[in-house]
C-alpha positions in Angstrom: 33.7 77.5 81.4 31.0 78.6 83.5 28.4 79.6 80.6 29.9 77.1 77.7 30.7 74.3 79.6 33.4 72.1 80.4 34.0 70.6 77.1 32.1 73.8 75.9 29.0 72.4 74.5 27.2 75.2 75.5 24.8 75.5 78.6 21.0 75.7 77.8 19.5 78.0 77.6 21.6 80.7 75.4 25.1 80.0 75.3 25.5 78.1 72.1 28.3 75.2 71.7 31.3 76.2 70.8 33.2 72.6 70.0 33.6 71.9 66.4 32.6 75.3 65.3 34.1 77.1 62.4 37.2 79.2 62.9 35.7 81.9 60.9 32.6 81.8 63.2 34.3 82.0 66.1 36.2 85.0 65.1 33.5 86.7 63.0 31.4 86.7 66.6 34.5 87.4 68.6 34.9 90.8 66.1 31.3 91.4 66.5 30.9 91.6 70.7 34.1 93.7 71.3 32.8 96.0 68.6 29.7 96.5 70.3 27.8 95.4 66.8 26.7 91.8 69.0 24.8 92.2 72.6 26.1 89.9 75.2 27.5 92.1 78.6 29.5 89.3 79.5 30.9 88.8 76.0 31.5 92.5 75.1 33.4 92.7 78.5 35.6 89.2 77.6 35.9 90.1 73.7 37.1 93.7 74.2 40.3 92.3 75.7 41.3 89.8 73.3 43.7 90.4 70.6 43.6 88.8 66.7 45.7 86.5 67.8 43.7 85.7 70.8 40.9 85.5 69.0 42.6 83.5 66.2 43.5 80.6 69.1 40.9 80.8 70.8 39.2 79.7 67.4 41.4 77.2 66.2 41.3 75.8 69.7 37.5 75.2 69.6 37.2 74.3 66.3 39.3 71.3 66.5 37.2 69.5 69.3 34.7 67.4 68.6 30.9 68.9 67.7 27.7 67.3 69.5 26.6 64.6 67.7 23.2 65.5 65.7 21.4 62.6 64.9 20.3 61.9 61.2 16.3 62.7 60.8 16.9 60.9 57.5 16.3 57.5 59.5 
């Protein structure tokens, strides 16, 4: 919470937003920082004790609340 947020929408400057992010991307960078393949020392610490099926809720978990709204440039 402390780095993502609350409704973890991500604090500026690095940590990106999480809500209403893929599954697969979630995972895929889960994977990547307990591998070591993805830098973050506070994300290779958290990731390298997560499970596939941690990883798999944590993801579905995220993925299901609402994204940050992005405003059309179309208008």
């Amino acid at each position: 919470l402390a780095c993502h947020g609350g409704g973890a929408e991500g604090l500026q400057p690095t940590p990106p937003t999480l809500s209403g992010q893929y599954e697969s991307y979630i995972v895929h960078s889960l994977n990547q920082y307990k591998s070591g393949a993805r830098a973050g020392n506070i994300m290779n610490a958290f990731a390298s004790q997560l499970t596939a099926d941690d990883m798999a809720r944590i993801a579905e978990v995220y993925s299901r609340q609402d994204g940050l709204y992005t405003p059309d440039t179309d208008e």
